[in-house]
TORMARVEX-709703 format. One line per field, with one value per residue (C-alpha): residue number from 1; residue in three letters; y, x, z. Coordinates in pm, whole numbers. Each point is the difference from the previous one (the first is absolute). Layout:
nr NUM,...
rest ALA,...
Y Y,...
X X,...
Z Z,...
! end
This chain:
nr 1,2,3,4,5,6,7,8,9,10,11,12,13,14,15,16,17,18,19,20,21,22,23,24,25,26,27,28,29,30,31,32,33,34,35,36,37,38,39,40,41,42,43,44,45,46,47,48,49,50,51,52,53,54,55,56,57,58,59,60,61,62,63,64,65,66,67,68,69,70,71,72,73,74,75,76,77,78,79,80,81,82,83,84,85,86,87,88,89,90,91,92,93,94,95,96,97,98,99,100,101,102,103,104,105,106,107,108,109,110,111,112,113,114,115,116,117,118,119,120,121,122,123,124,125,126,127,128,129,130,131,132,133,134,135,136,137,138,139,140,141,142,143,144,145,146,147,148,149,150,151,152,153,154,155,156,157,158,159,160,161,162,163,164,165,166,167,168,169,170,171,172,173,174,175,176,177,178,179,180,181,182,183,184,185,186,187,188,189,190,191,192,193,194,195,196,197,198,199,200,201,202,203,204,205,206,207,208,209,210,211,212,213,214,215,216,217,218,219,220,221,222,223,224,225,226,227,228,229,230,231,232,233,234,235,236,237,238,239,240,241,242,243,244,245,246,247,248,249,250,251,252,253,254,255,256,257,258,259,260,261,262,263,264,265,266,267,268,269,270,271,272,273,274,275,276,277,278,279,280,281,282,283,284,285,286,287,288,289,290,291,292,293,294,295,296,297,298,299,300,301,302,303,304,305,306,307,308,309,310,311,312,313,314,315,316,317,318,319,320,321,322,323,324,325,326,327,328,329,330,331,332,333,334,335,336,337,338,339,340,341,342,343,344,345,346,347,348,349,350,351,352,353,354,355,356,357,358,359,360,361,362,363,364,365,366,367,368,369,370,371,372,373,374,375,376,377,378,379,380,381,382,383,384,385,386,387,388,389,390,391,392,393,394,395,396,397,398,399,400,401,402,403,404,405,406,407,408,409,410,411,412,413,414,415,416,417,418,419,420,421,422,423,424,425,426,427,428,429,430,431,432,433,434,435,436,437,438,439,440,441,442,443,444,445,446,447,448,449,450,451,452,453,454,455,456,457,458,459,460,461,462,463,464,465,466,467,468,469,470,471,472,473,474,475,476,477,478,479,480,481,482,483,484,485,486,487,488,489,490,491,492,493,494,495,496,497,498,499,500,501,502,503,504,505,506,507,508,509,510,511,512,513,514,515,516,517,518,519,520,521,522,523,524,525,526,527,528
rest UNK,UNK,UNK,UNK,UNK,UNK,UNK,UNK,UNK,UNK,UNK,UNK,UNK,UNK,UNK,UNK,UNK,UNK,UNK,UNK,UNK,UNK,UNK,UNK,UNK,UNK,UNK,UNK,UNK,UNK,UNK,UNK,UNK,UNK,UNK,UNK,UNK,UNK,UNK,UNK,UNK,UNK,UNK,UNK,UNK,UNK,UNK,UNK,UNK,UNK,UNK,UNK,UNK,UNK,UNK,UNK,UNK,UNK,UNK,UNK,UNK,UNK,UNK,UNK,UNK,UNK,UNK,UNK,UNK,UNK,UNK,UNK,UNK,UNK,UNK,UNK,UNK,UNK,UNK,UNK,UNK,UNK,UNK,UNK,UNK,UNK,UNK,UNK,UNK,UNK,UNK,UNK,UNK,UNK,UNK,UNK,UNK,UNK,UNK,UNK,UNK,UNK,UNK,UNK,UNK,UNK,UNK,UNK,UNK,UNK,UNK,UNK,UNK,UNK,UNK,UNK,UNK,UNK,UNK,UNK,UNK,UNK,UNK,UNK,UNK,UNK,UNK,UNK,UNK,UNK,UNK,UNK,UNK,UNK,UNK,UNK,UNK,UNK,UNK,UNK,UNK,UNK,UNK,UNK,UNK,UNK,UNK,UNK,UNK,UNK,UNK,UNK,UNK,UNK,UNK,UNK,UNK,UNK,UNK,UNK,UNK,UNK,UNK,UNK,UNK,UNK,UNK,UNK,UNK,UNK,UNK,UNK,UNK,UNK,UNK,UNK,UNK,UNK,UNK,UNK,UNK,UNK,UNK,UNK,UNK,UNK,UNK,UNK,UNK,UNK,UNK,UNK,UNK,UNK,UNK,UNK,UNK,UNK,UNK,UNK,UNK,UNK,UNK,UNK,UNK,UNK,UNK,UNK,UNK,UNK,UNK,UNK,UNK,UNK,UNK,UNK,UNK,UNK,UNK,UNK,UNK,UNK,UNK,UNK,UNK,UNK,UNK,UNK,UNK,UNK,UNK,UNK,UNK,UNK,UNK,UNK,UNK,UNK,UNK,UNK,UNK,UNK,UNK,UNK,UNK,UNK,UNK,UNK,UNK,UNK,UNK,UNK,UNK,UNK,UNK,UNK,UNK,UNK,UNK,UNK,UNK,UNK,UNK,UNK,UNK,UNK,UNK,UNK,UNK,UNK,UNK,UNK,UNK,UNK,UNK,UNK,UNK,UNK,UNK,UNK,UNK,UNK,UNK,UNK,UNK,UNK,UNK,UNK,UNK,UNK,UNK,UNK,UNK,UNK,UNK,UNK,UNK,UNK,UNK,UNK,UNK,UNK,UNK,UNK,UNK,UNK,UNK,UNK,UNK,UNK,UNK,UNK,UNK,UNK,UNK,UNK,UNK,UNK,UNK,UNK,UNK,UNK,UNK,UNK,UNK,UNK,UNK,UNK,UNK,UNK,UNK,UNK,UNK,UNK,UNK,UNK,UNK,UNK,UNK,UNK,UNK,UNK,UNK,UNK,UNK,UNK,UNK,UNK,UNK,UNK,UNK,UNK,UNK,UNK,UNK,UNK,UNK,UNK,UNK,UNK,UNK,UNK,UNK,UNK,UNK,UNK,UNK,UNK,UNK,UNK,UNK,UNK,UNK,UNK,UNK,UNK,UNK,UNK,UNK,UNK,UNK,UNK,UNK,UNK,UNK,UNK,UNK,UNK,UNK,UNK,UNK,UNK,UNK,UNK,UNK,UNK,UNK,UNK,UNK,UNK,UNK,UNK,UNK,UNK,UNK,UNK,UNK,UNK,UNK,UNK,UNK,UNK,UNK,UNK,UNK,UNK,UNK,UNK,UNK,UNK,UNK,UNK,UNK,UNK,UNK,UNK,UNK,UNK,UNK,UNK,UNK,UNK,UNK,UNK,UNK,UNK,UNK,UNK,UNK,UNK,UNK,UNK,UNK,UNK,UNK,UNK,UNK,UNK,UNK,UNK,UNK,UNK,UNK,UNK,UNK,UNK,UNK,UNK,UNK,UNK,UNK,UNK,UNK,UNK,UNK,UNK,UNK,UNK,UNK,UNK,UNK,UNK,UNK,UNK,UNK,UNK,UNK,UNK,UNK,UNK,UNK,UNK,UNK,UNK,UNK,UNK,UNK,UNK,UNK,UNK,UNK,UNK,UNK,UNK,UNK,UNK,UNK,UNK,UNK,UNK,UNK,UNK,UNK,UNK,UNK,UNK,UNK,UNK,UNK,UNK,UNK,UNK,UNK,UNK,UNK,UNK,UNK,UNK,UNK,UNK,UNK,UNK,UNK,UNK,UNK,UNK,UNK,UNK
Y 8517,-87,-29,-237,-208,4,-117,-248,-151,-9,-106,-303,-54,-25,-202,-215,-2,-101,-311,-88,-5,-197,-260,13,-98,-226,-218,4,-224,116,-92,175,295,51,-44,255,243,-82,133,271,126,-12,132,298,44,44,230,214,209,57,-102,43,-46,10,119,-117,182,-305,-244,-309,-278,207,287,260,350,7,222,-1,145,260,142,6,202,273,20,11,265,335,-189,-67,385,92,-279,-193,125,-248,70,-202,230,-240,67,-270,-137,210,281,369,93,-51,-277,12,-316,-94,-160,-388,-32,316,47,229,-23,40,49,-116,24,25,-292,118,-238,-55,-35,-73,-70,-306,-179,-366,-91,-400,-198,-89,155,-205,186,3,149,106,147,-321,-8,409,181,40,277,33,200,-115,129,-54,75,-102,-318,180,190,-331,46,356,-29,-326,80,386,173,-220,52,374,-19,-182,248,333,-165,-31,319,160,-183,88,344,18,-212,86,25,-155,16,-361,-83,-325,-230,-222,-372,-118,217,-110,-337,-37,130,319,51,124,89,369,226,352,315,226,193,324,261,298,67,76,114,317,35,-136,265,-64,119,-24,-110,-284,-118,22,-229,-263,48,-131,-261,-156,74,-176,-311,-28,-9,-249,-325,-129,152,-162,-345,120,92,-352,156,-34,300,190,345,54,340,152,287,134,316,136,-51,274,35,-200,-343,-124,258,-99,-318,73,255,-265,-270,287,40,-321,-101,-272,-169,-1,-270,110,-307,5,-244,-9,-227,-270,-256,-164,3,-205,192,326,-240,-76,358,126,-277,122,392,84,153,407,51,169,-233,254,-93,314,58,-277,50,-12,-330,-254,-15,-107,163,-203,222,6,-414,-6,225,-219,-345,157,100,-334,-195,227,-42,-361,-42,198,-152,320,95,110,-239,227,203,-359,-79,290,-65,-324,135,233,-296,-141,256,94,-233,204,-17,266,-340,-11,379,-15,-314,265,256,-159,-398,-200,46,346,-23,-177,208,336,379,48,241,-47,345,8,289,115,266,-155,-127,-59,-291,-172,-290,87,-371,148,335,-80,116,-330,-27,378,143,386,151,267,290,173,309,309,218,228,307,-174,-204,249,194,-362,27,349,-57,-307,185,354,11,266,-31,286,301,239,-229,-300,151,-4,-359,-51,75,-133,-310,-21,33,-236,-332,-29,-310,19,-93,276,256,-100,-15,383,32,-125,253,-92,241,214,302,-105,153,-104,218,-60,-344,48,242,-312,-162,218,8,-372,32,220,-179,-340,199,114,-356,-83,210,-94,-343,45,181,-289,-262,238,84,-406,-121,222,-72,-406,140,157,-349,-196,162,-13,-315,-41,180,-186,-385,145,80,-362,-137,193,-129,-383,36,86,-284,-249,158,-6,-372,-86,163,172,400,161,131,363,-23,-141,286,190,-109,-31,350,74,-183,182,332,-138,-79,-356,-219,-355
X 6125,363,-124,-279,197,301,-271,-149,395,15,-298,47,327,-117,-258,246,197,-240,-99,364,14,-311,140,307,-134,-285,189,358,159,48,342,98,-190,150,360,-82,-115,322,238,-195,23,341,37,-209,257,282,-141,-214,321,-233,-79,-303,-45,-385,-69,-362,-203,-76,227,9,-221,-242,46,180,22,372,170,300,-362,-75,369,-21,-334,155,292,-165,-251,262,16,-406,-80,243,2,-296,-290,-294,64,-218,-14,8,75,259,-42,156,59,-88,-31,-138,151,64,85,-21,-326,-40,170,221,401,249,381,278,399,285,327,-44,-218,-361,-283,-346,-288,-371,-304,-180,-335,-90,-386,-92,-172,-221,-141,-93,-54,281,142,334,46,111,-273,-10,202,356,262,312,304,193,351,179,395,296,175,354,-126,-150,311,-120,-376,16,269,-2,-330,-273,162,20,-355,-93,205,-157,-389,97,132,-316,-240,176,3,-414,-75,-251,217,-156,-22,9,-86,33,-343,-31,144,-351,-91,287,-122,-363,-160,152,194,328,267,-4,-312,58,-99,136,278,-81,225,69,276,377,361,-125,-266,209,60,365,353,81,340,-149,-257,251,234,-305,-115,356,18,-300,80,309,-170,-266,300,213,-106,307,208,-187,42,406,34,-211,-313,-370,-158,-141,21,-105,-118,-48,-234,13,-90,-298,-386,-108,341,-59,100,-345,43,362,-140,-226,278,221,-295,-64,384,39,-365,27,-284,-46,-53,-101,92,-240,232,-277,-198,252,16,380,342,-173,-303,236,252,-320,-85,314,3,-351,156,109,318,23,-191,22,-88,-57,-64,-26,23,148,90,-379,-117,190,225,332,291,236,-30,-367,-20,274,-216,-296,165,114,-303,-161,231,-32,-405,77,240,-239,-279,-200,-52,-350,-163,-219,347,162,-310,23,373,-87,-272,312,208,-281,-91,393,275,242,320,315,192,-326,-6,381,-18,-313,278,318,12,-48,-340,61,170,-347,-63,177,15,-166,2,-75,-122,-26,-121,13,-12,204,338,140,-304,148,260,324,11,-351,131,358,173,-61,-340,-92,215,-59,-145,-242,-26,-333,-1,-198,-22,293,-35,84,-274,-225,42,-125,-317,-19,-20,-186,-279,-19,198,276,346,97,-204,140,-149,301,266,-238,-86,404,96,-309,35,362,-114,-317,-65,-292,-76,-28,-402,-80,190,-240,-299,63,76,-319,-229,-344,-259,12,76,368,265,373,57,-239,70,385,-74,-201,269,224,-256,-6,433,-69,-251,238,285,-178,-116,325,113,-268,80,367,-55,-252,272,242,-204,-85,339,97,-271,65,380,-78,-229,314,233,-280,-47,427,-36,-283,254,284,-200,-202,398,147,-316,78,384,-116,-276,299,266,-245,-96,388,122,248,-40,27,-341,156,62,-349,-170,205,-105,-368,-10,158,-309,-214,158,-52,-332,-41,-121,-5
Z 2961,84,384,-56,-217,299,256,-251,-33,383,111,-191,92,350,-88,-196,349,207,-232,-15,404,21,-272,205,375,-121,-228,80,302,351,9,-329,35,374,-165,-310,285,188,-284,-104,358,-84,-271,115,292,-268,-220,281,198,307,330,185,410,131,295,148,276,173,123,246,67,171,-258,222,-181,-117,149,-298,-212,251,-33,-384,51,185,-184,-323,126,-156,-338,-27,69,-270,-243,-20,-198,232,380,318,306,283,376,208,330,254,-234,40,-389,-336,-195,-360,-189,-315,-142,-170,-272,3,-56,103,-72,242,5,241,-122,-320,-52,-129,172,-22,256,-72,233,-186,157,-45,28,45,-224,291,289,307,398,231,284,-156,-324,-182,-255,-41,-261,93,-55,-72,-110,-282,-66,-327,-78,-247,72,31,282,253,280,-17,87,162,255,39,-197,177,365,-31,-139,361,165,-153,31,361,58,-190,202,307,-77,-132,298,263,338,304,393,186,313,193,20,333,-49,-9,-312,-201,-184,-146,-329,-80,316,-25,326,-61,-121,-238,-97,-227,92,-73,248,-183,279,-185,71,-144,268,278,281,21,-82,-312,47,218,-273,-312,230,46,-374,-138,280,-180,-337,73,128,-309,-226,230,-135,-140,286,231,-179,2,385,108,177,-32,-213,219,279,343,114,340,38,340,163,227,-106,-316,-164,-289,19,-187,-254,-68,-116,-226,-153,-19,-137,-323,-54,-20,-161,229,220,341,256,351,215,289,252,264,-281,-55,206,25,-199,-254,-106,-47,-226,-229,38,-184,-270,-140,-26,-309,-159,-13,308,335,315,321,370,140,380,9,391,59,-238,249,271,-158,144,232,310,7,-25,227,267,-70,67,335,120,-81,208,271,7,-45,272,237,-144,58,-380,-141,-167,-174,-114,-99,-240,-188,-53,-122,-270,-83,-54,-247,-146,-182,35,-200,142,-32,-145,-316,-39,-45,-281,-142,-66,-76,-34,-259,-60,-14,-384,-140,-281,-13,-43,359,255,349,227,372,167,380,214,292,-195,359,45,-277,42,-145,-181,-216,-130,-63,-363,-186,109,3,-257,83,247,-61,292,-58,219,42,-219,-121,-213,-296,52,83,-302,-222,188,-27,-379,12,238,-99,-324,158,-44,198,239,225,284,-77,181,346,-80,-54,328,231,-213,136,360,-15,-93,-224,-228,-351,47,242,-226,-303,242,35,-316,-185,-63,217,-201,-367,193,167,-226,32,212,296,-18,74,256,154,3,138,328,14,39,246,159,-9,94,349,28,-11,255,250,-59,85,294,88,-44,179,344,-19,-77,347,186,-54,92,325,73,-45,199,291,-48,23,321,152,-114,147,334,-16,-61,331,225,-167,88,346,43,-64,201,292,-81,-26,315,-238,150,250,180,-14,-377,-39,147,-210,-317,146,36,-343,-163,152,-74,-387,85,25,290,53
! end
């Protein structure tokens, strides 16, 4: 009874209101109904102590998802699994998991220093409905966050930025890491063309797994620790934020897998920079603008993409101007050159810009890998400290490193067989990729211990090789010796029958002293 007669006092109340509010914009004046709505505003800003910002999901002319919304999303992901009572599962562009937000209409509270805030996910459907292209006319979202006056310095100038910061860092973290690689010139402008294409990165390669020593690895694992957490002393020291890394060694000792251990410690992406695809300085410039921030850009063999070291050109430009001169050079050979030329006009000066000009400090948090296996090929001015920062040996493989695979392949940290592998392993060079190739078992019936005895052939095997290869290079080396000093003794003969030619032209000896010599020359078995 007392309810019904509540909702009877209410409902007409409402009614009474709505009458009053018709009355009120049907019969009073613009201009005085505009001012009453002025000061009410007002005086609804004195009385109410809070502030409310809005935050839409759409922003722009054109209606560009806001990125500021996108940050607030992902930061306010924690407090909608454990606060809100309505959640919307939703996956993100580019990321690799679930995404739990809060649904329309819900609210969650939040505190920073002591100031108690409080977000909510509102939706606002049009009147209207017409077709378009954009979402104009749909219903639009938004996140709505409400606070106490005293505390606006607070949340405008500190709250909302670390909000931005922490949605970033989320997002960065959920994100789905990628592999780029360089599209052709012609491919980069058109519907849905971009300059590099993707996959997803997905090498399960770490410092864990790497065959190396672990001294070695812990030294490279701070080195980039270091550098992630260097932004600010960076800024202080006046350089671009970013590290070069050389990676060289011969073929099979892990340079490629280095990467990809460095790409998951750092949960960074990877660009592999084919340089045989761009065509000058300039394309390579645009190339590096359109890379991102926390990401790995690689040119690997880079001794093999172009020919950019000094003495190479140098040798090059000589042997041009000696054809020219002569004019004897082959035109076929020249033609080829010149589809060379065409084809890459990357220069040493545009690789060097690439690295360490000003274009290089575009964005930031970069790091730039070359790898080789001829470091001597390179030109000094390329892998200098500045440019390269460290320099990365990758070697064969040591015992230390042996023992990672052994536990990566065959899940043994230690057999009676170790201390044979020790010691060949110290005579022999063997790289980390033909160790594991013995290693991994090839049927169900290999055990462990069959498939280190294989191994311990193979050192064998490569140690003979070895042997017969040096005593190869040996008999060669004095075989081409013994050539050379004939060949000394057949110029100093040729030399002694010249000095006689001209003294007999010139008069200058005596026929006695000829003869002489004549029959020296023939002793030494030479005749005119």
């Amino acid at each position: 009874m007392i309810m019904r007669d509540l909702l009877m006092h209410l409902s007409s109340a409402v009614g009474g209101l709505m009458i009053i509010m018709t009355l009120f914009r049907d019969h009073f004046p613009p201009h005085l109904r505009d001012l009453l709505e002025k000061y009410t505003s007002k005086l609804v800003r004195l009385l109410y102590p809070y502030i409310q910002i809005t935050f839409p999901e759409y922003t722009g002319e054109r209606l560009k998802k806001s990125d500021v919304y996108t940050a607030i999303q992902n930061y306010l992901t924690e407090k909608a699994t454990t606060g809100a009572k309505k959640l919307k599962a939703d996956t993100l562009k580019d990321s690799q998991s679930l995404i739990l937000s809060m649904d329309d209409n819900e609210e969650v509270t939040d505190e920073f220093q002591g100031a108690k805030l409080w977000w909510s996910s509102n939706k606002i459907i049009p009147k209207s409905m017409s077709m378009s292209f954009y979402p104009a006319s749909e219903e639009r979202r938004l996140y709505r966050l409400v606070f106490h006056k005293h505390h606006r310095d607070l949340i405008t100038g500190t709250y909302i930025k670390h909000v931005m910061n922490e949605g970033k860092a989320i997002a960065l973290k959920n994100r789905q890491r990628k592999l780029f690689t360089n599209n052709p010139s012609n491919n980069w402008y058109g519907y849905k063309l971009t300059k590099w294409s993707h996959v997803v990165f997905e090498h399960p390669a770490t410092f864990d797994t790497l065959a190396m020593e672990p001294k070695k690895k812990q030294e490279i694992m701070s080195d980039l620790k270091k550098f992630s957490e260097g932004k600010e002393y960076y800024k202080k020291i006046g350089k671009a934020w970013k590290r070069g890394y050389l990676l060289y060694g011969p073929p099979g000792t892990g340079k490629s897998t280095m990467i990809a251990a460095m790409a998951n410690f750092m949960n960074y992406d990877v660009y592999d920079l084919e340089l045989t695809a761009v065509k000058d300085n300039s394309e390579l410039r645009k190339l590096l603008i359109d890379t991102s921030s926390k990401s790995i850009i690689v040119i690997e063999d880079i001794d093999c993409s172009l020919d950019l070291t000094g003495q190479r050109k140098k040798a090059k430009k000589k042997k041009d101007d000696d054809e020219d001169d002569e004019g004897k050079g082959d035109p076929a050979k020249k033609m080829k050159e010149e589809e060379e030329t065409k084809a890459s006009k990357v220069t040493l000066s545009g690789l060097l810009n690439f690295i360490d000009g000003i274009w290089s400090a575009c964005g930031g948090e970069r790091i730039i890998i070359f790898t080789t296996n001829f470091i001597d090929k390179l030109d000094p001015a390329l892998i200098r400290r500045g440019r390269m920062d460290k320099h990365i040996e990758m070697s064969y493989c040591c015992f230390e490193a042996f023992k990672v695979l052994a536990n990566n392949y065959l899940d043994v940290e230690s057999h009676t067989l170790f201390g044979t592998i020790e010691a060949m392993l110290k005579e022999t060079n063997m790289t980390p990729a033909d160790v594991a190739e013995n290693l991994m078992p090839k049927s169900s019936t290999e055990t462990p211990e069959t498939c280190l005895r294989s191994l311990i052939k193979a050192l064998e095997e490569a140690k003979e090789e070895t042997a017969k290869k040096k005593a190869e290079e040996e008999e060669e080396e004095a075989k081409k010796k013994a050539e050379e000093e004939e060949k000394a003794k057949e110029s100093e003969a040729k030399d002694a029958v010249n000095s006689i030619k001209e003294a007999k032209e010139n008069g200058v000896v005596a026929n006695g002293k000829l003869e002489e010599e004549k029959v020296n020359v023939k002793e030494n078995g030479v005749a005119n």
